[in-house]
C-alpha positions in Angstrom: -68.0 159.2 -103.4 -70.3 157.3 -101.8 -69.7 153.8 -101.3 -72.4 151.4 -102.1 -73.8 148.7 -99.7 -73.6 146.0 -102.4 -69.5 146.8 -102.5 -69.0 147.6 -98.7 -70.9 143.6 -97.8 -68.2 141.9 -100.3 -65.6 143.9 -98.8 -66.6 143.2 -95.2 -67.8 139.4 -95.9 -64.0 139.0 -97.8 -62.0 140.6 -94.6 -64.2 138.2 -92.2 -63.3 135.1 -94.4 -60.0 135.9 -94.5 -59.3 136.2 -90.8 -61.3 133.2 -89.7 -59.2 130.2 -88.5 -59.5 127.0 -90.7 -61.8 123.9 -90.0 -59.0 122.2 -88.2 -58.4 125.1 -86.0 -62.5 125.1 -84.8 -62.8 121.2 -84.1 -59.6 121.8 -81.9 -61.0 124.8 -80.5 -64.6 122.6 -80.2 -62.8 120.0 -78.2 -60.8 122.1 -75.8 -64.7 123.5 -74.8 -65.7 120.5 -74.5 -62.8 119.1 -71.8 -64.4 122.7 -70.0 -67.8 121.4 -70.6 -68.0 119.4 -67.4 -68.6 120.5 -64.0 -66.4 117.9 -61.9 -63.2 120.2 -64.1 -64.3 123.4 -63.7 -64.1 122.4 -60.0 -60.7 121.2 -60.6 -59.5 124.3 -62.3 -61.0 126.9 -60.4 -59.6 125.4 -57.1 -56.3 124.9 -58.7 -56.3 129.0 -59.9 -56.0 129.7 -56.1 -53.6 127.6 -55.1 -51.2 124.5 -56.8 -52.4 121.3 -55.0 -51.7 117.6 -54.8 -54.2 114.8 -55.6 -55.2 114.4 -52.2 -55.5 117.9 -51.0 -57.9 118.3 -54.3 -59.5 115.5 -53.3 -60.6 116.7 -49.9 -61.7 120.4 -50.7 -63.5 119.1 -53.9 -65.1 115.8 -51.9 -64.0 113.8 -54.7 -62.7 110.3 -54.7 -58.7 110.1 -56.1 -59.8 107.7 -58.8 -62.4 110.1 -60.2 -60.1 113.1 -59.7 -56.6 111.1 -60.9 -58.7 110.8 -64.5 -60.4 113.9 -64.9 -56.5 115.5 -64.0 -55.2 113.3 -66.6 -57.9 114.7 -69.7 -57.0 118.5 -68.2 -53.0 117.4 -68.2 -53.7 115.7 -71.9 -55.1 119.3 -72.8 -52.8 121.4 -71.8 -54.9 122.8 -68.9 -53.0 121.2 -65.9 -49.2 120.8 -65.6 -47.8 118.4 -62.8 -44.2 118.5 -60.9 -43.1 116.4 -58.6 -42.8 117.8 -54.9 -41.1 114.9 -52.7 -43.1 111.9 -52.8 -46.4 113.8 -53.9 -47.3 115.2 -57.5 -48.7 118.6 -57.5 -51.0 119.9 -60.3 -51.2 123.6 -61.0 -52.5 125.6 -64.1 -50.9 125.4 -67.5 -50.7 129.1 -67.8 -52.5 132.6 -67.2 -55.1 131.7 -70.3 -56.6 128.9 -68.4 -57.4 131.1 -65.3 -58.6 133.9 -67.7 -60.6 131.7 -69.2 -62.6 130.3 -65.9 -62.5 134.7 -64.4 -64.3 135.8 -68.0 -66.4 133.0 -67.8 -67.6 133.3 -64.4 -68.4 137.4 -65.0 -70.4 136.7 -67.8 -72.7 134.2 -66.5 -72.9 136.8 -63.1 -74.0 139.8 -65.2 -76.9 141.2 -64.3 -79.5 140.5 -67.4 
């Protein structure tokens, strides 16, 4: 039996509806893109997938001022990017968890393909 194109769309379109995440689930996923969306945190979290740092060590290999890179730590800490512990009297930041550096790797390979 041959199956007809008509049929095989409604299936197809019905098993892509069905596995899509909800509304909720894409503004969430819209604003975790858009904390990556600036180039002063990509910074921060590419330096921070080679090595954990403290806010002054960041400060000097990114040549940014603490203030700026206290708050931009604080939006990647709020989203689950960064995590923080306390090493004497300095705080270190390091990254949440394997996603985040898998996320700046495939990132960085796709925009280095050759076109």
């Amino acid at each position: 039996m041959r199956l007809n194109c008509e049929d095989y769309a409604v299936n197809y379109l019905d098993d892509i509806k069905w596995f899509l995440p909800n509304s909720k689930t894409f503004c969430d996923m819209a604003d975790v893109f858009a904390i990556y969306a600036d180039p002063t945190r990509l910074k921060i979290l590419t330096a921070l997938s080679l090595r954990d740092m403290c806010v002054g060590d960041l400060a000097i290999v990114l040549n940014l001022n603490q203030t700026t890179l206290s708050h931009q730590l604080r939006l990647l800490k709020n989203c689950s990017a960064v995590k923080n512990f306390r090493c004497g009297k300095s705080i270190v930041y390091s990254l949440a968890g394997s996603g985040v550096e898998n996320l700046i790797s495939d990132v960085s390979c796709m925009i280095n393909q050759p076109k």
